[in-house]
Z-matrix of the N, CA and C atoms (Angstrom, degrees):
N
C 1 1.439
C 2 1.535 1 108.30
N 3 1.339 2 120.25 1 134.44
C 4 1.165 3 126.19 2 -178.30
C 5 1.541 4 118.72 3 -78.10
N 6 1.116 5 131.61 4 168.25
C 7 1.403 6 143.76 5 172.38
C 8 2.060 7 107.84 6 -55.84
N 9 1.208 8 99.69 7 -43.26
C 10 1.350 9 117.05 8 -168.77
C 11 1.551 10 85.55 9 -77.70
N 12 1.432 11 122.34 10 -76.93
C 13 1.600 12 108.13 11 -177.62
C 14 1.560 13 138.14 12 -28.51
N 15 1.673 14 95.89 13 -33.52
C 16 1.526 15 118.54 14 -172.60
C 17 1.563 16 96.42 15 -74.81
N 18 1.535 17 121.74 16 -51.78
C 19 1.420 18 96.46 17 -178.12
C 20 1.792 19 109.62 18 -84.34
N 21 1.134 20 145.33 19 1.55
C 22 1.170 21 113.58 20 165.04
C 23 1.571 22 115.02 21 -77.65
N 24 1.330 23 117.26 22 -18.46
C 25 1.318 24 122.90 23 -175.23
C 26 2.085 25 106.67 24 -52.32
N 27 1.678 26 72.25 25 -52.54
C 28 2.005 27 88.12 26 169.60
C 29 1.215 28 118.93 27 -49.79
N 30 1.296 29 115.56 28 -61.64
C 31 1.721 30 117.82 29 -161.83
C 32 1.962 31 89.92 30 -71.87
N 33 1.125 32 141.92 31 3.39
C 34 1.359 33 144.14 32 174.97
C 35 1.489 34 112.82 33 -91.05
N 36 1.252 35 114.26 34 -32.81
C 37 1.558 36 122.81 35 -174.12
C 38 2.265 37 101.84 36 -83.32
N 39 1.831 38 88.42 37 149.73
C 40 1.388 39 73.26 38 -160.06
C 41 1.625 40 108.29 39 -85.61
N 42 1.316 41 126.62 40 -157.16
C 43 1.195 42 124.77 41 -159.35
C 44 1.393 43 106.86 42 -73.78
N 45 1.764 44 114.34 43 -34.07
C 46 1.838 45 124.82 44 -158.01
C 47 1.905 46 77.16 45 -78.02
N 48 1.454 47 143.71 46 -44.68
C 49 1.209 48 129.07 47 -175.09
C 50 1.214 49 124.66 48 -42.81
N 51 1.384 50 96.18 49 -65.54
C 52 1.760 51 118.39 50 175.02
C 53 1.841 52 109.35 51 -33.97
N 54 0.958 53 101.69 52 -68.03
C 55 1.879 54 123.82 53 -176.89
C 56 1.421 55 90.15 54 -45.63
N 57 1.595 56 126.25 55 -81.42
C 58 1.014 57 122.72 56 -176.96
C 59 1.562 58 117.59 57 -41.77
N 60 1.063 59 143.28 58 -68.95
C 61 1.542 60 131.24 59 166.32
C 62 1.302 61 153.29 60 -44.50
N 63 1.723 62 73.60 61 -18.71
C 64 2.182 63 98.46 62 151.52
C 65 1.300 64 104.34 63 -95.78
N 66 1.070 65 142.23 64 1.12
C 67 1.348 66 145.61 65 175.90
C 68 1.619 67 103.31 66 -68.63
N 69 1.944 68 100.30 67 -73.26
C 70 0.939 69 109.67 68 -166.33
C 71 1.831 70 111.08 69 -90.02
N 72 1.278 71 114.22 70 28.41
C 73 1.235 72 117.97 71 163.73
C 74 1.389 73 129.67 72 -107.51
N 75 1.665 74 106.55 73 6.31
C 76 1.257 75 122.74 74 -152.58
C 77 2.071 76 107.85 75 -84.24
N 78 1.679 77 104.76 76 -39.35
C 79 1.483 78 108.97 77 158.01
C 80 1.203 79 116.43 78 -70.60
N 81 1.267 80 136.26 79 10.46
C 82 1.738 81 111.80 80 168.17
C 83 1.848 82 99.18 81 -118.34
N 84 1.323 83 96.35 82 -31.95
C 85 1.505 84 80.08 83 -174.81
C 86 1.731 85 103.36 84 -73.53
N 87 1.106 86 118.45 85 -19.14
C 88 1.961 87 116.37 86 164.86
C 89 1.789 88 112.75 87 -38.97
N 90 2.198 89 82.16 88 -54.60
C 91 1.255 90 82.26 89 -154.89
C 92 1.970 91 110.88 90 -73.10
N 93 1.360 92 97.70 91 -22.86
C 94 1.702 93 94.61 92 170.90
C 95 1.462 94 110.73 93 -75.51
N 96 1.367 95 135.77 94 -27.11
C 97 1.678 96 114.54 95 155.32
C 98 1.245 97 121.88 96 -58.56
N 99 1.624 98 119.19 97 -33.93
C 100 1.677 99 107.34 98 175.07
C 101 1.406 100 123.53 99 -68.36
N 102 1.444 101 99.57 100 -17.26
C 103 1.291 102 112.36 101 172.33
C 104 1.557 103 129.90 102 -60.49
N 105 1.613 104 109.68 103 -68.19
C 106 1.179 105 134.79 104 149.48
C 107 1.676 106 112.01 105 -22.40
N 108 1.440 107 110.72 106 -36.43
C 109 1.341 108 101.02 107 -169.07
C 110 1.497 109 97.20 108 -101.55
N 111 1.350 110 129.00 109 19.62
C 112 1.620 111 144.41 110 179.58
C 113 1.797 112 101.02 111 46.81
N 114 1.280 113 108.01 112 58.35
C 115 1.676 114 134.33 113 -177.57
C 116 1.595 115 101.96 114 -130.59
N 117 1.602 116 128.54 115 38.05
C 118 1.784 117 99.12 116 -168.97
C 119 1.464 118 113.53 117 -61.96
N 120 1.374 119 118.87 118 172.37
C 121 1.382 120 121.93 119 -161.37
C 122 1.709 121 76.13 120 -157.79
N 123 1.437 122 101.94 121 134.96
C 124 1.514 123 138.87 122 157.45
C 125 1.709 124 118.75 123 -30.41
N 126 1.242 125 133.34 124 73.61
C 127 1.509 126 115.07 125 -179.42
C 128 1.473 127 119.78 126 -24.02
N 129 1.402 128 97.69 127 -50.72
C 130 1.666 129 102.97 128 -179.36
C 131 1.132 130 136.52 129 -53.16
N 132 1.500 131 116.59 130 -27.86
C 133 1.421 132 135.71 131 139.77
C 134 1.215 133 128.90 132 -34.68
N 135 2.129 134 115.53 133 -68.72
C 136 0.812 135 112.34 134 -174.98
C 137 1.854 136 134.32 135 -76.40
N 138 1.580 137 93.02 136 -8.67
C 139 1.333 138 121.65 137 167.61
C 140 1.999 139 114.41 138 -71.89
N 141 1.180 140 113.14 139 -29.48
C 142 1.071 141 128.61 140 -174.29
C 143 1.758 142 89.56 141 -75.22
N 144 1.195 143 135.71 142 -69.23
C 145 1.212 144 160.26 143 -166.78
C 146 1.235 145 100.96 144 -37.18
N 147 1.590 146 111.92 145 -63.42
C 148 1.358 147 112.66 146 176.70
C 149 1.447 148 130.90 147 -95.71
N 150 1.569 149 100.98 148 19.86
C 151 1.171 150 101.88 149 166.41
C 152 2.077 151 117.46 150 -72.08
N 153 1.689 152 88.86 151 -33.48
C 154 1.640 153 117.07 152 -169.48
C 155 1.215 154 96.28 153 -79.07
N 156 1.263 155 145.16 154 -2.46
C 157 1.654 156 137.84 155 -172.40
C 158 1.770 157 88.78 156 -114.20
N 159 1.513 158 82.52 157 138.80
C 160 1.718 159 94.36 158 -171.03
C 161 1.731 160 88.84 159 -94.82
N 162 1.835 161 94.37 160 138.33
C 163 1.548 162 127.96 161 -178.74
C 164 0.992 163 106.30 162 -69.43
N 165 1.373 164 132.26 163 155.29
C 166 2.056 165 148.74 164 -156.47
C 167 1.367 166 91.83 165 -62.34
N 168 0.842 167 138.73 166 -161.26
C 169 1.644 168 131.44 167 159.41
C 170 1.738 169 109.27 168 -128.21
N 171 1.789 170 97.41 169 27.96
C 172 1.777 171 80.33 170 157.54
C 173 1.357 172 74.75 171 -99.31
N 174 1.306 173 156.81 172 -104.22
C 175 1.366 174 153.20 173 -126.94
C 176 1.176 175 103.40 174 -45.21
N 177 1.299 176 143.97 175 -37.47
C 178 1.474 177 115.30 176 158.14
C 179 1.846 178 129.37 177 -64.65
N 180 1.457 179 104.42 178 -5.17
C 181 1.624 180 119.77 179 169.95
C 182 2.008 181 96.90 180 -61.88
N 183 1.689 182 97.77 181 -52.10
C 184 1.209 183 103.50 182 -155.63
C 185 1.645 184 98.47 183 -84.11
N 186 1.142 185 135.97 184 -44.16
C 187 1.233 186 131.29 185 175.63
C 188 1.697 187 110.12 186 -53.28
N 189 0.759 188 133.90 187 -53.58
C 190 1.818 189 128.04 188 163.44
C 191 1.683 190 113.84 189 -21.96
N 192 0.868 191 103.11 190 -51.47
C 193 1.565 192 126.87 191 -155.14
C 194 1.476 193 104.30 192 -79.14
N 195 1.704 194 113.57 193 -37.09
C 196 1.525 195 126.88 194 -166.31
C 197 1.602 196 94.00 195 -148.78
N 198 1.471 197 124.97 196 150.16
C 199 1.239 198 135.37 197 151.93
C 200 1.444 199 104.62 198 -65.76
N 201 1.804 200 109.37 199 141.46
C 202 1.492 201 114.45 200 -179.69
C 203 1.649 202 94.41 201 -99.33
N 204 1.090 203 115.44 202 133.76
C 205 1.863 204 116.85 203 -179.99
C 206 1.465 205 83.16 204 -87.18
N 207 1.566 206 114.14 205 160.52
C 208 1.257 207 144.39 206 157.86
C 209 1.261 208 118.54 207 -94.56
């Protein structure tokens, strides 16, 4: 799949998707800036972290409705 395929696939998915996958992308892309800055930090940590920070409240619209897998 091409680069070009990958984003139309994106701009196709709906908005509660999008949110959700920046949601759950939010501990690794941390952990590759702490990285980058030769600081690594524990996923498990930072996953822990945001487990305790309350979600936007469309993803809690959409989590009601459907279980969010981890």
């Amino acid at each position: 799949m091409t680069w070009i395929e990958n984003i139309e696939r994106w701009r196709q998915l709906p908005a509660e998707e999008k949110l959700l996958r920046r949601w759950k992308a939010i501990p690794r892309d941390v952990a590759q800036s702490m990285a980058f800055e030769r600081e690594p930090v524990e996923m498990s940590l930072l996953q822990g972290i945001l487990d305790r920070i309350e979600p936007p409240a469309l993803l809690k619209q959409h989590g009601a409705s459907s279980p969010t897998p981890r």
